[in-house]
C-alpha positions in Angstrom: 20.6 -4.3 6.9 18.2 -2.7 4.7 14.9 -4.4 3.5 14.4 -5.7 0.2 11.7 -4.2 -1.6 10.1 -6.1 -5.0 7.3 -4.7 -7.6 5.2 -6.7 -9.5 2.2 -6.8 -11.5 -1.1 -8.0 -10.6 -4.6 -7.7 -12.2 -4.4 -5.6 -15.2 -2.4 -2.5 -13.9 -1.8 -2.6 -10.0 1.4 -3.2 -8.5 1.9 -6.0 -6.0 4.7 -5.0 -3.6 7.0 -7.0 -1.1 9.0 -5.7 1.6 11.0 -8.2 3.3 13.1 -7.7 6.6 15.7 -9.8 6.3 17.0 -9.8 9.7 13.8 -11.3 10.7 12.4 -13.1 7.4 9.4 -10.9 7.8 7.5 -9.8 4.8 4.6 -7.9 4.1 2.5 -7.5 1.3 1.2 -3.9 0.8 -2.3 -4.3 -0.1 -3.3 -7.9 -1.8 -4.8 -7.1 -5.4 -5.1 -10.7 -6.0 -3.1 -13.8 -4.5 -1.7 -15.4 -7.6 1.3 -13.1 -8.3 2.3 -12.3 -4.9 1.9 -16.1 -4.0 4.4 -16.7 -7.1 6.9 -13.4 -5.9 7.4 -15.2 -2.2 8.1 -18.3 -3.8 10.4 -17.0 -6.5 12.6 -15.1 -3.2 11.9 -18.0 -0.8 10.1 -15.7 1.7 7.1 -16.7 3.8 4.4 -13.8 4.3 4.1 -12.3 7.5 1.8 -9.3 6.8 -0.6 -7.7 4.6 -0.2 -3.9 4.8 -4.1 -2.8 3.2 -3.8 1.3 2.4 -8.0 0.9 1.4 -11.1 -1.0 1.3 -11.8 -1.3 -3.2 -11.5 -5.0 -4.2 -8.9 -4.5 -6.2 -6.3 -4.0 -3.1 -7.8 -6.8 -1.0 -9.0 -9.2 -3.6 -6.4 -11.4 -2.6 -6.4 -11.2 1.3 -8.5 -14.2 2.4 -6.7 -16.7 0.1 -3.4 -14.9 1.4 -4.1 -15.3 5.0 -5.5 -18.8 4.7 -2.2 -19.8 3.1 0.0 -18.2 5.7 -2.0 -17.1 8.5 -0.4 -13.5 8.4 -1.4 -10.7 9.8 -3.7 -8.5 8.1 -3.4 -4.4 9.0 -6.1 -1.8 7.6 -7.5 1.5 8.5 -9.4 2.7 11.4 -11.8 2.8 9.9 -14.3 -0.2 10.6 -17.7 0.5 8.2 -15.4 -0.4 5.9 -15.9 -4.0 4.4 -12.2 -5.6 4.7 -12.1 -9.0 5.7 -9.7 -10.9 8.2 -8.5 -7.9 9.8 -6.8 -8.5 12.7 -5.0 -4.9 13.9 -6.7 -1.6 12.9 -4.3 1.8 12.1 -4.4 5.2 12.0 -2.9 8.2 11.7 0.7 8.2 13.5 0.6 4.7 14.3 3.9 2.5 14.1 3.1 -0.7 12.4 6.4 -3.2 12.6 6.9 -6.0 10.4 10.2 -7.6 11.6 12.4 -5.1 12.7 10.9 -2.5 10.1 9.0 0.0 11.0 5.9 1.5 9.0 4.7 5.4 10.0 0.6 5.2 9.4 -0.2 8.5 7.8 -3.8 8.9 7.2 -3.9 10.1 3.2 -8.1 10.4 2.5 -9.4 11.6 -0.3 -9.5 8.5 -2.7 -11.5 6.7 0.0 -12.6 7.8 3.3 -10.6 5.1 4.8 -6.9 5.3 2.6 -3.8 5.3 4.1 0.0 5.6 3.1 2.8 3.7 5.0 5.9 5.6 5.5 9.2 3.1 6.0 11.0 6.1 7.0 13.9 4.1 7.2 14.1 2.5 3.8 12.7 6.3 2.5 9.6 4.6 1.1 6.2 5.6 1.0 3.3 3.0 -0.2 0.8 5.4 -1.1 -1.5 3.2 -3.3 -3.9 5.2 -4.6 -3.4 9.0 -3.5 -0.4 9.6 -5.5 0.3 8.3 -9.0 3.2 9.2 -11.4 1.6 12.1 -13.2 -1.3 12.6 -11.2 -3.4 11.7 -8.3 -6.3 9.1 -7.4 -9.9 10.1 -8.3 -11.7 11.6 -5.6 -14.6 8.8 -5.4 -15.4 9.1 -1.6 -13.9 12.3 -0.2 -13.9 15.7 -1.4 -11.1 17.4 -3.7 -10.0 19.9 0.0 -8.9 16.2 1.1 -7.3 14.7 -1.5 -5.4 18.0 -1.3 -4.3 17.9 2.4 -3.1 14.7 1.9 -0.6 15.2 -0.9 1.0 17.8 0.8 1.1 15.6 3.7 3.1 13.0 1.3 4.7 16.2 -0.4 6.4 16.8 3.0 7.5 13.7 3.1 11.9 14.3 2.3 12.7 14.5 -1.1 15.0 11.3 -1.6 11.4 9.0 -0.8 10.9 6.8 -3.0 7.5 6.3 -3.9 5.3 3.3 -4.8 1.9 3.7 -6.0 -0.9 1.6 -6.2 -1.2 1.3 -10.1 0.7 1.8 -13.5 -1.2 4.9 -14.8 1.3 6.8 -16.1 0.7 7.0 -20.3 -3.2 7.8 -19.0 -2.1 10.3 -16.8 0.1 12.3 -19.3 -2.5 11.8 -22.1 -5.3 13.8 -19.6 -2.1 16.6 -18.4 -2.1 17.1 -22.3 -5.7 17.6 -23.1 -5.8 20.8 -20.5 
């Protein structure tokens, strides 16, 4: 059976994500922006979180984590990368690791450039890629922590992912990101 997937809003443009496994009743969050909305989605499906899937250390991806994991004790996944200040992490990932939530399984690709530390989850599977903040619709995240050589090497990482993946990114950009493609 395939897992459910459902968007949401949170903040004042990221989206809050779900993926549930309903074989198992797993879910995972991917990233927690805040725990308000994704507090209300679980309740509106009747799903209990299991995981939260974080793709980078900024606040507004992990806002929401401590509230999160006090509510439900879930597990929390992040990058390898440990300097970074995410808290209640209890398994670290990196490039080419499997993460499972249920019976789902999540390909770790390691997609820097936004942040030293981002990552991308590939549910090859379900042909979805969470790639937060490296790929947008009409553009890309700005390169605050790594260099532009990055940023490129991991879109065409994601670029080789098959065609028929869907993607979900980490914010709703889109009319922003058109308005800048026109000004050059």
């Amino acid at each position: 059976m395939a897992a459910d997937i459902r968007t949401f809003t949170c903040l004042n443009d990221n989206f809050g994500y779900l993926i549930h496994d309903p074989a198992t009743k797993a879910t995972a969050s991917i990233d927690a922006p805040e725990a308000a909305p994704i507090i209300k989605a679980l309740e509106r499906e009747g799903w209990t979180l299991t995981d939260i899937l974080v793709t980078h250390h900024h606040h507004d991806h992990v806002g929401g984590v401590a509230e999160l994991k006090q509510k439900y004790n879930c597990r929390v996944v992040a990058p390898n990368d440990k300097s970074t200040k995410i808290a209640n992490v209890d398994l670290r990932a990196g490039h080419g690791d499997v993460i499972k939530v249920g019976s789902l399984l999540a390909r770790v690709l390691e997609t820097p450039g936004h942040t030293l530390d981002h990552i991308s989850y590939v549910f090859d599977t379900e042909k979805a890629v969470f790639a937060a903040d490296t790929l947008f619709s009409i553009g890309c995240g700005r390169v605050i922590e790594g260099t532009p050589e990055m940023m490129w090497a991991s879109l065409l990482k994601l670029r080789g992912l098959p065609g028929d993946t869907r993607v979900y990114c980490g914010h709703e950009y889109t009319l922003a990101n058109i308005k800048f493609a026109q000004t050059i």
